[in-house]
GUTI-889621 format. One line per 3 residues: their letters; for each residue x, y, z of C-alpha. Coordinates in pm, 1 decimal, decimal comma. Example, Ala and Ser with C-alpha at 12.3 -4.5 7.8 and 13.67 -1.06 7.14 Angstrom:
AS = 1230,0 -450,0 780,0  1367,0 -106,0 714,0
END
This chain:
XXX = -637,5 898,7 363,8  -894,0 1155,8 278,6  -1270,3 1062,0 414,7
XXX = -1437,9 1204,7 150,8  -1455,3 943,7 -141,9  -1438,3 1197,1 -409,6
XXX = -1126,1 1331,4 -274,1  -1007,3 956,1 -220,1  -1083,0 842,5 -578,5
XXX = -891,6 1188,4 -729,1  -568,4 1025,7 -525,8  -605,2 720,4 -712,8
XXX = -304,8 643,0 -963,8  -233,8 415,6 -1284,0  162,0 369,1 -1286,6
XXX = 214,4 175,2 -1604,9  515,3 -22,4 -1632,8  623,5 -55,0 -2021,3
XXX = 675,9 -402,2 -2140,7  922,6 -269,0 -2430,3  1295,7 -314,1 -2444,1
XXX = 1452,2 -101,0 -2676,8  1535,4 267,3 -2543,1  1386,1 416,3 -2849,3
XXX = 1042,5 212,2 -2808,2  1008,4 261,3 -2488,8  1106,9 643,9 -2526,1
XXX = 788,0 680,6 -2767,7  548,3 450,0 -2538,9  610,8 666,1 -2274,8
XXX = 528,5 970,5 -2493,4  223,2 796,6 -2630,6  147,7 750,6 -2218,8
XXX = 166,9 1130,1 -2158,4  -109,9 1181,9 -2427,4  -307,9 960,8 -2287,1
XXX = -284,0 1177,7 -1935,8  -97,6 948,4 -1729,6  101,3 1061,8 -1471,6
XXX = 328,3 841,5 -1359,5  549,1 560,1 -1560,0  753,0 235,4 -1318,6
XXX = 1069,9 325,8 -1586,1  1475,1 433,5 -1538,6  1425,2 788,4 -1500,6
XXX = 1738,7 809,9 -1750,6  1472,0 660,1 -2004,2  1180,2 847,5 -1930,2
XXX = 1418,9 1203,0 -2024,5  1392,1 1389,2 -2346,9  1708,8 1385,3 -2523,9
XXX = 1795,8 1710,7 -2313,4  1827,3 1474,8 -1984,0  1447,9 1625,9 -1900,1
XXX = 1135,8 1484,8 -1741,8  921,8 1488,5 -2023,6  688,1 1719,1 -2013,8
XXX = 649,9 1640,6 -1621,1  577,7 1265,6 -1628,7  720,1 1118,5 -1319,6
XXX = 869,7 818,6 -1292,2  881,1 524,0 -1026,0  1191,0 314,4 -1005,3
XXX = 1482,6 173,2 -798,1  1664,3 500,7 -863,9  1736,2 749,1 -633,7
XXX = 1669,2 1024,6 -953,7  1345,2 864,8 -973,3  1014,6 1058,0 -831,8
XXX = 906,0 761,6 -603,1  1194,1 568,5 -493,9  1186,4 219,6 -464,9
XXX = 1396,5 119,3 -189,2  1588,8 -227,5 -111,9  1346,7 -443,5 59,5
XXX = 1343,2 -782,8 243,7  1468,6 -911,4 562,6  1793,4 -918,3 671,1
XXX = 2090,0 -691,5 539,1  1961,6 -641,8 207,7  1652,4 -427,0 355,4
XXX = 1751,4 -65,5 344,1  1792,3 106,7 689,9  1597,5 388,6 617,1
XXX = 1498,8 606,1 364,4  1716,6 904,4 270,4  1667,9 1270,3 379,6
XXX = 1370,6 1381,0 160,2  1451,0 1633,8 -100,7  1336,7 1752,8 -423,5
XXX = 999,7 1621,5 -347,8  1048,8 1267,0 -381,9  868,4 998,4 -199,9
XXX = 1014,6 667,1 -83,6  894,7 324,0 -34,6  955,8 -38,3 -89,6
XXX = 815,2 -341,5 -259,1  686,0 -674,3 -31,0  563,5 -970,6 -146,8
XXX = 240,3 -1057,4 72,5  211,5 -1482,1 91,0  65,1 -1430,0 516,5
XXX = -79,4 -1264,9 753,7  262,0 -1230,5 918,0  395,5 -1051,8 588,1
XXX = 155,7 -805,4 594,1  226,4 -743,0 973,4  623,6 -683,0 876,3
XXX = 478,3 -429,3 581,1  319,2 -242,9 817,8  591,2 -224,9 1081,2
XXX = 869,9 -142,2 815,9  608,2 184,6 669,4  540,9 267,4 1011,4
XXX = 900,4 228,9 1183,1  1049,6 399,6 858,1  794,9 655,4 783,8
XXX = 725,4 548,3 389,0  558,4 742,9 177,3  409,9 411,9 -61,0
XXX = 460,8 37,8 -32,1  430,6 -195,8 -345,9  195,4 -498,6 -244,3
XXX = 278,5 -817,1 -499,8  -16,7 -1095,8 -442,0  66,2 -1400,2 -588,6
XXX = -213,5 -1591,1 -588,4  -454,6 -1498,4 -320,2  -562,6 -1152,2 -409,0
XXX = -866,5 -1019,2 -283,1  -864,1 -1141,0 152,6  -463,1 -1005,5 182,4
XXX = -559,4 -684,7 -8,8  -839,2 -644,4 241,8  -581,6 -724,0 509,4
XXX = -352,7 -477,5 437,0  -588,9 -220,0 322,3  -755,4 -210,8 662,6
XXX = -426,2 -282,0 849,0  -222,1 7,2 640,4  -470,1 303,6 542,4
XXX = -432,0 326,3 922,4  -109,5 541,9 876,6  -66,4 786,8 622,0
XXX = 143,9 498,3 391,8  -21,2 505,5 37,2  -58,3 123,4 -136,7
XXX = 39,7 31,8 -473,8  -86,3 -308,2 -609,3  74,0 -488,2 -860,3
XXX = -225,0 -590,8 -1164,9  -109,2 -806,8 -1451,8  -431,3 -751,9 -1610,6
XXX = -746,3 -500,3 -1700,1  -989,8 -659,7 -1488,2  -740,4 -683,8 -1185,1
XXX = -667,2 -364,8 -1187,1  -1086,2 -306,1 -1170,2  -1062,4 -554,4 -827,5
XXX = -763,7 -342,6 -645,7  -939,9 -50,7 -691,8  -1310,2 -170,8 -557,3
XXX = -1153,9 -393,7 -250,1  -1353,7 -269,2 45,8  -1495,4 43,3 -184,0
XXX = -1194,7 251,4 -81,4  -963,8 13,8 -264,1  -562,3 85,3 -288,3
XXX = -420,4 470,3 -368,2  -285,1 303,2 -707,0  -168,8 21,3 -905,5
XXX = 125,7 -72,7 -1128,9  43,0 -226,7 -1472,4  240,6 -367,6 -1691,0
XXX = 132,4 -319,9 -2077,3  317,1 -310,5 -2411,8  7,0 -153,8 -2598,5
XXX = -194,0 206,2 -2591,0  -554,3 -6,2 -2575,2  -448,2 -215,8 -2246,9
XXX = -367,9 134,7 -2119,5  -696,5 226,2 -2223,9  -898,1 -15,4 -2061,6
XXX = -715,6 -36,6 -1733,3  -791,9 379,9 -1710,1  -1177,6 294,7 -1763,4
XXX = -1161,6 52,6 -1452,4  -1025,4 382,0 -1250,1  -1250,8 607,8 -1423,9
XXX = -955,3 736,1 -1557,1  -1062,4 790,7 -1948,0  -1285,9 1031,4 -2075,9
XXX = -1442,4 1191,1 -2390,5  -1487,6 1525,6 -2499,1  -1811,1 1630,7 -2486,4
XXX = -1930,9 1976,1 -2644,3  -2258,1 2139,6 -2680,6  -2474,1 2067,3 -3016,0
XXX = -2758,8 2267,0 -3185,8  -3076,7 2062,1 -3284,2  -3173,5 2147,7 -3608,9
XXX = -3458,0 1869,4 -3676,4  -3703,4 1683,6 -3465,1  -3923,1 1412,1 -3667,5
XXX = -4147,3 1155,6 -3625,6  -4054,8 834,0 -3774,9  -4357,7 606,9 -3679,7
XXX = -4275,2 237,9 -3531,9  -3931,7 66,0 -3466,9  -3772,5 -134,4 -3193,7
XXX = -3589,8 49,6 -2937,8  -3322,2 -88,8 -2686,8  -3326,9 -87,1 -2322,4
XXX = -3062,8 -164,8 -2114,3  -3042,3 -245,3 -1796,6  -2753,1 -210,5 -1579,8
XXX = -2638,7 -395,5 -1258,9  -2501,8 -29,3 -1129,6  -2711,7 260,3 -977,7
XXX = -2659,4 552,3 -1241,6  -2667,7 931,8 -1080,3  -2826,8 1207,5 -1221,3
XXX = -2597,3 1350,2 -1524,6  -2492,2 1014,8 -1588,5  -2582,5 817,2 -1992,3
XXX = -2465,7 683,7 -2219,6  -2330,1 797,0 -2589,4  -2563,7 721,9 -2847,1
XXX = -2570,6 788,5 -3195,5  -2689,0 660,5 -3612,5  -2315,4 766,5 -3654,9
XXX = -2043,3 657,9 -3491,7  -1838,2 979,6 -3479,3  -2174,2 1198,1 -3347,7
XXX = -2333,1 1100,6 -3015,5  -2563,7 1228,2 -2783,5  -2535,0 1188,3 -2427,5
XXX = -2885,9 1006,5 -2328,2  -2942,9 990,9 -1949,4  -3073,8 740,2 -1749,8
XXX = -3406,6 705,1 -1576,9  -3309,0 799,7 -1225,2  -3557,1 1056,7 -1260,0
XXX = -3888,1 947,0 -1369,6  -4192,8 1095,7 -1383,6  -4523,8 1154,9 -1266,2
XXX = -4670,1 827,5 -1434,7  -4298,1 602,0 -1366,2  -4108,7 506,3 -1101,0
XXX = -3738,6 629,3 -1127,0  -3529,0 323,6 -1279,5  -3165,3 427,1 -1208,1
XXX = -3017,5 147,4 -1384,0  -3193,0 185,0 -1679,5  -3077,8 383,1 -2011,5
XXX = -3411,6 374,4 -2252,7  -3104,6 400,5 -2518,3  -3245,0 385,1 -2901,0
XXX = -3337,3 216,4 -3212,9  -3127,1 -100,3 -3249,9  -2912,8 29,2 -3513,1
XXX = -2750,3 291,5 -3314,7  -2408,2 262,0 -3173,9  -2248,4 287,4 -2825,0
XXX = -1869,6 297,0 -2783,4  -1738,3 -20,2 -2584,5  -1452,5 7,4 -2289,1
XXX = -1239,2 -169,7 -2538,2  -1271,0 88,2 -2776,2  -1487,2 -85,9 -3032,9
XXX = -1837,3 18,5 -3107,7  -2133,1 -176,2 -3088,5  -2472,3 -182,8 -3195,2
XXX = -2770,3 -172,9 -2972,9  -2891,9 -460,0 -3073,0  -2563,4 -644,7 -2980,5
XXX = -2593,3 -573,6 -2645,5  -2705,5 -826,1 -2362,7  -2654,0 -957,6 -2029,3
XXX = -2283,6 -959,6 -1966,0  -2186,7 -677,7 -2169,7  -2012,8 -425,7 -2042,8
XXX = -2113,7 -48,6 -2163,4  -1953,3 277,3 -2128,5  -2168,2 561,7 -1859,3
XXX = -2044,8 888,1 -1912,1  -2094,9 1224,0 -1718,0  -2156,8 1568,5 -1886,4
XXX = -1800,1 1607,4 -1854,5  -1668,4 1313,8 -2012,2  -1568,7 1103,5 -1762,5
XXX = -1633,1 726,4 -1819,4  -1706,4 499,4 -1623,3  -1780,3 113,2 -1750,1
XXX = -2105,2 -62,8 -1599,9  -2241,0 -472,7 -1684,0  -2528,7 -520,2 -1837,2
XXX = -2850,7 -743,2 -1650,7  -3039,7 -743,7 -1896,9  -3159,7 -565,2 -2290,6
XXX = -3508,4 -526,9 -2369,3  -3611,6 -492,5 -2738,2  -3979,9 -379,4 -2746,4
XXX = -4130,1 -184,9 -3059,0  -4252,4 179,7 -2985,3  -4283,4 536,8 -3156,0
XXX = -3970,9 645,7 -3253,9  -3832,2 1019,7 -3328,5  -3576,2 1082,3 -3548,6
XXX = -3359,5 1423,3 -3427,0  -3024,7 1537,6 -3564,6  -2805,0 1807,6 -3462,3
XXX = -2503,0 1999,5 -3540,0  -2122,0 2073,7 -3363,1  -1793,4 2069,3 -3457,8
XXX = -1878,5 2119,3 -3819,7  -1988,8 1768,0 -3798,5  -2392,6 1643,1 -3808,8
XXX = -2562,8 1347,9 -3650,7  -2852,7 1183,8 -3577,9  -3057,5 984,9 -3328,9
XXX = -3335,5 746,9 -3350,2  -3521,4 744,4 -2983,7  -3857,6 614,7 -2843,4
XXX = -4068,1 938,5 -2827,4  -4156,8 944,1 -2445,2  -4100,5 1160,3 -2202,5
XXX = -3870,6 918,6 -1979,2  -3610,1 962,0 -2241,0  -3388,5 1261,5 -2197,8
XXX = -3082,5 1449,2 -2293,4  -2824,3 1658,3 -2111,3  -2837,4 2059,8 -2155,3
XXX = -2526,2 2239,3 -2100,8  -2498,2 2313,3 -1710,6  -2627,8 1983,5 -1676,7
XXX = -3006,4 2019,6 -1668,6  -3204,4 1761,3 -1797,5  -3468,3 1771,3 -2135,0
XXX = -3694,6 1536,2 -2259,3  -3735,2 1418,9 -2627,0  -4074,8 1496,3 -2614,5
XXX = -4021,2 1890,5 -2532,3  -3705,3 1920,1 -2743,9  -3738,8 2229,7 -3036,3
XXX = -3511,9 2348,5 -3309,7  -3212,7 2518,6 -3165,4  -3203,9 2386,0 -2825,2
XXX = -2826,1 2269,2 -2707,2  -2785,1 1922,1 -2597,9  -2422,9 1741,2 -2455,9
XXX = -2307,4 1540,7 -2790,7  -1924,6 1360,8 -2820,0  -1841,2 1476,6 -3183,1
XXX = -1535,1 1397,9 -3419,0  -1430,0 1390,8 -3754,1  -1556,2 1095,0 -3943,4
XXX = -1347,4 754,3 -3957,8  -1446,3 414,9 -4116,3  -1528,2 131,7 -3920,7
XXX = -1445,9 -236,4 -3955,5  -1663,6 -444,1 -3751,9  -1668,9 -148,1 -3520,4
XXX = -1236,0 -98,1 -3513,2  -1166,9 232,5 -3655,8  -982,7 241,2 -3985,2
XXX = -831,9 577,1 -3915,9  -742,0 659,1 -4364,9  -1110,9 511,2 -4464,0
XXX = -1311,9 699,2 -4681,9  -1685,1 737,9 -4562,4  -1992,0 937,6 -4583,6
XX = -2272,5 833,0 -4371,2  -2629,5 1005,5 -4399,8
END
């Protein structure tokens, strides 16, 4: 496994298992996969092919098929277990599935990957999770054997992928809906947003109003915010206090975010208002590029301040921000430098997520709504 964690956490796999029966449903869950930039599907590889008997559109497949991609192989002890893997060909992988209840079970996993070369095993954890995950993480990222956990929900897959900070190479989830996909990809950093450049065409003082802190319990890098925005289809990337200046100390978990009636998008795809937020939340930190990341929150603080009002334009679309005017509160310039509010001017470019306009219904999108915010 690589050292470098970047390169490790780019190795790192969601292989969703669909919970649907019929050929037809699953054929169009696994297309609706594929547009959400997964990879990899546990399915019959017979299933996963377009009507012309093709891989569609190069999604892979893990099964116990020998036309699958990865190759599930008979496991077990005795004569059932599989003697070895076939002669490798056509760029498959092979590997096989144990279920870990002791110490001595992981032992035989990592004798069988060892003894038979396997490209992946398939950990299943009953009921004891977290201790034989650190077992065999530590016993098998010894070889070059990659390990894929078995998650039956969100928030596990979140724990496979954090055990002992290098966590497992990747981890099958099984889900009959788009949003459980959704969230489990935010808990591998796995979702993102597009994020585009946006002309500010008015900067304007708006005198007093309460303004929202929040306070993480993660350490935010520089380039790292979060989308905020009067409108929930127009948001500005606002980045954290990591930097400071020469009057504050840098707060790295701290996103000085906006007035309370602005929205943030949620890891379940909702949006909320500031003011909603509090300890135990969980809110969405993006980078320049779009890539999310979800973070808890310690702790809100609603204090009054001066507030600026500042709108720009992109995408043929225009929003707005409310924001404390102080210079701790900045936004993201193309190529990633940093600007404060306080030093922002008519036509400078700033990192915005913008979209055509949609209703919302106690912040679900209502996709045919009719709306015109100002």
């Amino acid at each position: 496994m690589a050292s470098d964690s970047s390169a490790a956490a780019s190795r790192k796999e969601l292989i969703v298992q669909p919970k649907q029966k019929g050929r037809k449903q699953l054929g169009e869950f696994l297309a609706q996969l594929q547009a959400e930039g997964l990879q990899t599907a546990y399915a019959d590889p017979s299933i996963a092919a377009d009507g012309g008997g093709k891989k569609r559109g190069g999604l892979r497949t893990m099964f116990a098929d020998a036309g699958a991609d990865y190759v599930v192989l008979a496991g077990g002890r005795g004569p059932k277990r599989q003697a070895s893997p076939p002669r490798r060909r056509g760029g498959r992988r092979y590997g096989m599935r144990f279920k870990i209840t002791s110490n001595a079970d992981i032992e035989d996993a990592l004798s069988v990957a060892a003894s038979k070369r396997l490209d992946f095993v398939i950990v299943d954890v009953k009921d004891w999770k977290i201790i034989p995950l650190e077992n065999t993480i530590a016993k098998l990222h010894k070889i070059s054997t990659r390990i894929i956990a078995v998650a039956r929900t969100p928030a596990e897959v979140r724990k496979m992928f954090s055990i002992l900070d290098v966590g497992v190479d990747g981890v099958i989830f099984a889900a009959s809906s788009i949003p459980q996909v959704r969230e489990a990809m935010l808990y591998m950093g796995g979702r993102s947003f597009e994020m585009e450049a946006a002309a500010i065409t008015e900067i304007k003082e708006v005198g007093d109003g309460e303004r929202v802190c929040v306070d993480t319990a993660s350490m935010l890098k520089k380039g790292e915010g979060m989308l905020i925005g009067s409108r929930s289809n127009f948001m500005f990337l606002v980045h954290n206090e990591s930097v400071g200046s020469s009057f504050t100390s840098p707060r790295p978990f701290r996103v000085n975010a906006g007035a309370v009636h602005c929205y943030t998008p949620s890891p379940d795809g909702t949006t909320k208002y500031l003011s909603e937020i509090e300890t135990g939340s969980e809110v969405l930190i993006l980078t320049p590029e779009g890539h999310a990341r979800r973070a808890a929150v310690g702790r809100s603080k609603i204090e009054r301040r001066p507030m600026l009002m500042i709108k720009a334009e992109a995408a043929g679309e225009t929003g707005g921000i409310i924001a404390q005017d102080a210079e701790t509160i900045r936004f993201v310039k193309p190529g990633g430098r940093l600007i404060s509010v306080t030093h922002l001017k008519v036509g400078d470019r700033v990192m915005v997520h913008a979209r055509r306009a949609a209703g919302r219904h106690f912040g679900m999108e209502v996709a045919d709504e009719y709306i015109l915010e100002k």
